[in-house]
Structure formats: C-alpha cells, structure tokens
matplotlib code that plots the C-alpha trace (Angstrom):
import matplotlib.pyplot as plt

x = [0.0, 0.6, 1.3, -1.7, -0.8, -1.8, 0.2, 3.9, 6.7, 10.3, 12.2, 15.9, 15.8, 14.7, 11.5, 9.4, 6.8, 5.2, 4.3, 5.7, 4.3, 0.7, 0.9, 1.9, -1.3, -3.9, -3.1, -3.7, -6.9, -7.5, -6.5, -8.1, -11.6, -11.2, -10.0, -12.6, -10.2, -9.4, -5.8, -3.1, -0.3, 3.7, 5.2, 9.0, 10.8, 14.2, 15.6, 18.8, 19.1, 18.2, 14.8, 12.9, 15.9, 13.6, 14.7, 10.7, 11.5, 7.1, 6.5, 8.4, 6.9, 3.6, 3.2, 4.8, 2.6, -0.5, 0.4, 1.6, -1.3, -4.2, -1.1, -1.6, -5.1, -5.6, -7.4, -6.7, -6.9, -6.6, -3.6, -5.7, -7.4, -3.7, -2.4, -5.5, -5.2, -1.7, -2.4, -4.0, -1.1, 1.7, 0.7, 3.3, 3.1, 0.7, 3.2, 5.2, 2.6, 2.9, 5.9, 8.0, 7.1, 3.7, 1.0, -1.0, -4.4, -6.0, -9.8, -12.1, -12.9, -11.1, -11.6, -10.7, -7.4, -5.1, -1.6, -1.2, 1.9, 2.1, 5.7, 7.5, 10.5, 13.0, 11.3, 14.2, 17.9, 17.6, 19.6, 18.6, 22.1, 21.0, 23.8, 23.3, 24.6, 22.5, 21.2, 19.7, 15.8, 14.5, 12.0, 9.2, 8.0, 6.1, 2.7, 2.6, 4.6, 1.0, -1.5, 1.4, 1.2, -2.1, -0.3, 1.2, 0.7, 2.4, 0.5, -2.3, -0.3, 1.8, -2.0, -2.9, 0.0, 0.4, -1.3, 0.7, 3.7, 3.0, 1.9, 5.1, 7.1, 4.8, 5.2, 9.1, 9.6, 7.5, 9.2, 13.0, 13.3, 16.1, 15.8, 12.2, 12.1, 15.4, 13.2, 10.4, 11.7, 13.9, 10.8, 8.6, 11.6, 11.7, 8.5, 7.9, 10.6, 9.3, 6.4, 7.3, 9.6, 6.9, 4.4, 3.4, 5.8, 8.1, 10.1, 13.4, 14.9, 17.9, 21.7, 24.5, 25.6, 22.2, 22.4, 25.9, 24.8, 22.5, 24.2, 26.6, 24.1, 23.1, 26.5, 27.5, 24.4, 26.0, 28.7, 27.1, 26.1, 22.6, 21.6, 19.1, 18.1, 15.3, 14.8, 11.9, 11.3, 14.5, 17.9, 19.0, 19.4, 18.1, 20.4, 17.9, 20.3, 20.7, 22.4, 25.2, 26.3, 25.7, 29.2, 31.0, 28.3, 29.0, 32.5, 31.4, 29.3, 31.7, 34.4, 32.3, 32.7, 30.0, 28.5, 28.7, 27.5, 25.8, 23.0, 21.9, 18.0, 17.0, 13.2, 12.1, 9.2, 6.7, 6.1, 6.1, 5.3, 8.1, 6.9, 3.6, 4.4]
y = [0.0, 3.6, 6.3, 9.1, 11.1, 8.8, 6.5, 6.5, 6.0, 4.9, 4.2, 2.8, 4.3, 7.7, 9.4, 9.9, 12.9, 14.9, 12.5, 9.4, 9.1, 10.5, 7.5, 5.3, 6.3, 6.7, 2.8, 2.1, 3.4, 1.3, -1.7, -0.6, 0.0, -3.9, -5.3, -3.7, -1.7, 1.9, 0.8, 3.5, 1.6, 1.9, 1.1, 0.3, -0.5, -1.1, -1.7, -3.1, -1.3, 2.8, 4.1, 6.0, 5.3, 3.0, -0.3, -1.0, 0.2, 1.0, -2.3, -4.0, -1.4, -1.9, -5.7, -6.0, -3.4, -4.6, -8.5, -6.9, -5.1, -8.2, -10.3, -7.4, -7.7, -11.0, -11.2, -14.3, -12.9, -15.0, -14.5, -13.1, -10.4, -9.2, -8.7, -6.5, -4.6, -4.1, -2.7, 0.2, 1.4, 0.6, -1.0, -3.3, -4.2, -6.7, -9.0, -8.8, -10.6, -13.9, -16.7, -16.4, -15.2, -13.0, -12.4, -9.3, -9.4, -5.6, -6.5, -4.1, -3.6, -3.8, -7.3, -8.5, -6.9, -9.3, -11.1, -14.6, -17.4, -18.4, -20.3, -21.2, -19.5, -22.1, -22.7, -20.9, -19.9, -16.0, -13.7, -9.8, -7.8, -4.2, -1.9, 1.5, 4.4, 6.8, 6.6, 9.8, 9.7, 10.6, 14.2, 12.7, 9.0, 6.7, 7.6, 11.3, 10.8, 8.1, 11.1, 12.7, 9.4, 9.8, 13.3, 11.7, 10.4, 7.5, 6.5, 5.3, 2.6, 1.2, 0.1, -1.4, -3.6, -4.2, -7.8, -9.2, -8.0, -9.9, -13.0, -13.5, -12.5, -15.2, -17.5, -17.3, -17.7, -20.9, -21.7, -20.8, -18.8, -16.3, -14.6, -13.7, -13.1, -10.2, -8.7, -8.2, -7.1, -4.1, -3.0, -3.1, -0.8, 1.4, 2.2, 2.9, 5.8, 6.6, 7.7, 9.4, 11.2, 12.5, 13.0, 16.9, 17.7, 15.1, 12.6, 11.8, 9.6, 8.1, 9.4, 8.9, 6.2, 4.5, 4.5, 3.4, 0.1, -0.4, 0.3, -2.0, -4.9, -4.9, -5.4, -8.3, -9.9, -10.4, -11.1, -14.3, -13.5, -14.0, -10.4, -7.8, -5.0, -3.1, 0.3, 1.0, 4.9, 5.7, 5.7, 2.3, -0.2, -4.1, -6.4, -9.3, -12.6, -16.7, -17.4, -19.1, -16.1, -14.0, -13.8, -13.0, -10.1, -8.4, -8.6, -6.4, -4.1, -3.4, -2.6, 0.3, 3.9, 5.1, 2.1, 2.7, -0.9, -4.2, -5.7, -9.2, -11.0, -13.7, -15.2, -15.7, -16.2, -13.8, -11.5, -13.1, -12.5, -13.9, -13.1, -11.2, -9.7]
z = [0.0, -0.5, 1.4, 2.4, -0.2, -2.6, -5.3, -5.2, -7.5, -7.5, -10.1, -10.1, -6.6, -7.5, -6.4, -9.3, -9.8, -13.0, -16.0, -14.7, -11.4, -13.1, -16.0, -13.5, -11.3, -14.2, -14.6, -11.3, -11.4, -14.2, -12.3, -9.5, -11.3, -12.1, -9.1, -7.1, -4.7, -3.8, -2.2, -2.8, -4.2, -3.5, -6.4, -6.8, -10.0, -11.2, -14.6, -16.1, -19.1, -20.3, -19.5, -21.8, -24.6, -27.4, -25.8, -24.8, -21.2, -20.8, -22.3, -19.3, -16.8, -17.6, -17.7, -14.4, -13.2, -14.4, -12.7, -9.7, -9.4, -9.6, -7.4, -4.7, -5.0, -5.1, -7.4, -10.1, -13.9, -17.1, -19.3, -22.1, -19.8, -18.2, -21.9, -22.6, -19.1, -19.6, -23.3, -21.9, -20.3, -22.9, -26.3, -26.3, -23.0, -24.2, -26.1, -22.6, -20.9, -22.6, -23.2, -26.0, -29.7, -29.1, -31.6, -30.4, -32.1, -33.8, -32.4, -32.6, -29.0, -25.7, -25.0, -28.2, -28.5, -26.4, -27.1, -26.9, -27.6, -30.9, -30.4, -26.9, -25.8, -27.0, -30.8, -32.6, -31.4, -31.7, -29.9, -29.9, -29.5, -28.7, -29.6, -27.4, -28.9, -27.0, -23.0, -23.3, -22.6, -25.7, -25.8, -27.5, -26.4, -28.0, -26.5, -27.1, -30.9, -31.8, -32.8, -35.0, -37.1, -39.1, -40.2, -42.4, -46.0, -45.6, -42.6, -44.1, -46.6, -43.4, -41.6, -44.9, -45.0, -41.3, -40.9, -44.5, -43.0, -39.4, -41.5, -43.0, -40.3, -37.8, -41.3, -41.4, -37.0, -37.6, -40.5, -38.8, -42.3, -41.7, -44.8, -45.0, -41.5, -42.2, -45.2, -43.2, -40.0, -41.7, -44.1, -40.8, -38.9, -42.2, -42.7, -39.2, -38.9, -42.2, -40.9, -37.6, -39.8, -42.1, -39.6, -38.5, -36.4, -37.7, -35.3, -35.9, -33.6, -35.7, -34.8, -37.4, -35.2, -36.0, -39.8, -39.4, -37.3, -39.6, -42.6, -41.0, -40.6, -44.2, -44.8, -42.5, -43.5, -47.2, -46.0, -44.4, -40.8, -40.4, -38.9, -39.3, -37.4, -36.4, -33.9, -31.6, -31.6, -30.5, -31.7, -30.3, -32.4, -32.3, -34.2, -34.5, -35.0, -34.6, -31.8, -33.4, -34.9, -31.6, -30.3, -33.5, -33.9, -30.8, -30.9, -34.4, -32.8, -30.2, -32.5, -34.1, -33.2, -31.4, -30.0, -26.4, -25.0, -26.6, -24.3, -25.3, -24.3, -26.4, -26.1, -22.7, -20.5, -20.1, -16.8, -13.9, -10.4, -8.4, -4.6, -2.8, 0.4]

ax = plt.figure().add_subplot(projection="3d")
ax.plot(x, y, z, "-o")
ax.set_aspect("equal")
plt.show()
C-alpha cells in the first residue's frame, strides 16, 4: 500500500513525480476499477538497461505493473485479460505478458485486442544484441509521438499492410526462415521511422551512429552473418540474429565507433510474479 498522499513511484531508486508518477497512477486506477479496490499503491521498480531510450523500457513497466497489481489484489486474472489490461497502459506491454514469440491481435474492441503465444521460448535460437549508442531519454515517447502518425501520408499505406507484414514475419519464426524473417523485420523498422519522420511535427529519432549500425548490418548480413536490425522509436538499435552467430556479432558491434554498450536478451518467459508480500 501507498502512502496518504496517494500513489507513489520509485524508479531505479529515484522518487518519481510529473508524468511518470501521473501514467503510472492513471493505470492504477485502471487496475483498481477492475479489481474492485481503492488501495493506494507503492510502487518500486528497477531496470537493467536505459529508460525512456527505445529499448521497450514502458512495455516492461507496464506488464509487471498490471500482474503486480491483480497479485496485490488478489485477485486471479486469465492471461488473455492481463495482456488486454496491460495494453491500456503501454501497447506493447501486451506482447510482454505472454511466453516467448507473441501475436497481439487488432480487435475491434477492448476485449478482443489481447496477445497470446504463438511459439515457446526455445522454438528458434535467436539472440537480440542491442547496440546502445545513445542513454539519453529521448523528448518525444512513443505515447505522445502516436497522434502525430495519421499526419502523415504514408500513414495510411503502413496500416494497410500491417497484418501481410506480421503474417510473414509469424510465417518465417514458424518456418526458422532467416531470410524472410530479415526482409520483413527491416521493411517493418523502415516504414515505421518513415512515418514518424513525415508526420506533422516530424520525429526523428535516428543518430548517425544508428544508420551506421544499420548500414553495418546490411552489410554483414551479405557477408554471411545471419543479422538484421530493427529500432523501436528511438535511436538504439536491435540487431535481430541466430544465436550461433551471436558472439561474433558483438565482438562487431563493439568494434564500431559510437556504439557505447551491446545488451543481449533472447526469447524468454513472459512477466512473472516472483513473490507477494
């Protein structure tokens, strides 16, 4: 529980106020509306890599939140209605609900836009290497950049393609297709910045170092590696690969100027709660 002054917030140690803390409460009213409580909540959270930098830092936040939340409670909540709970406070803190590769399904109403398993953890060897070249939280996040989007033109053509593009990419993880899986991952990454940088005011979260990495990957990729990258909306950048060529990759990125650190993850388990005081 909380203090009297209502919800609080620390984060990697810090005391928390302004936007954070008031995102972080306006989902705990959520939770609270569902979970039938009016409990002030204390909440403490630590992560072990930027915050705020376009490595998915909310999507972490918010499905730990949303478990800890009905765990707190005690209140037991399927899978599927956590994912669509912890939607509503990060997008893609959906897909962090669930084990391993995540499908998160459009729907066309609250309850039917929810993330499930479509493959276990250990279905294919990949290793996500995440060369940092920036630790700076970026000035526009993903939440407040979202209305900007339908300002642009090319907005419109990236929605119309977005459930072929997902089919192959679901097609080629199932598949272990490498190839397909690179074309579609890069044209997905693409057209996404495309867009935020053509929106009204337009978004530009790549650094030189960026293009570089990703120049870079291109590159290695003919060169036989099996790599391909991708970027959240920030400048970081995702080198997507098979775990056999992990080590060789990252002794790459860390050779190239600019890249300040390599953080590696690879498929998982979903969130979990691992204690309830």
């Amino acid at each position: 529980l909380g203090g009297p002054g209502g919800d609080e917030l620390v984060l990697n140690g810090a005391a928390q106020s302004g936007d954070a803390l008031r995102r972080v409460s306006a989902h705990l009213e959520r939770m609270r509306a569902r979970l039938g409580t009016n409990s002030a909540a204390a909440v403490r959270s630590a992560n072990n890599f930027p915050t705020g930098a376009g490595i998915a830092s909310s999507a972490a936040a918010f499905a730990a939140l949303t478990l800890a939340a009905a765990a707190a409670a005690g209140v037991p909540l399927s899978e599927r209605e956590l994912t669509t709970l912890a939607r509503t406070g990060s997008g893609s803190a959906s897909r962090s609900v669930p084990d391993g590769f995540v499908e998160w399904f459009a729907g066309d109403s609250h309850e039917s836009s929810y993330a499930e398993s479509f493959a276990p953890p250990n279905y294919w060897a990949l290793t996500d290497l995440v060369a940092i070249v920036s630790r700076a939280h970026k000035a526009v996040g993903s939440t407040a950049g979202h209305p900007a989007a339908a300002t642009s033109d090319l907005q419109a053509c990236r929605v119309a393609g977005a459930q072929e593009r997902f089919d192959r990419c679901r097609r080629a993880v199932l598949e272990r297709d490498f190839a397909t899986f690179a074309d579609v991952v890069e044209l997905d990454s693409n057209q996404m910045h495309a867009v935020m940088m053509t929106s009204q005011p337009g978004l530009f979260y790549w650094l030189p170092e960026s293009v570089l990495v990703m120049g870079l990957v291109r590159q290695w990729r003919a060169e036989g590696l099996h790599v391909c990258y991708t970027l959240d909306a920030g400048p970081n950048v995702h080198c997507l690969c098979e775990a056999a060529d992990a080590p060789e990759l990252e002794r790459r990125l860390r050779a190239v100027a600019g890249v300040q650190d390599v953080r590696s993850a690879s498929p998982g388990p979903g969130a979990r709660v691992v204690s309830v005081e």
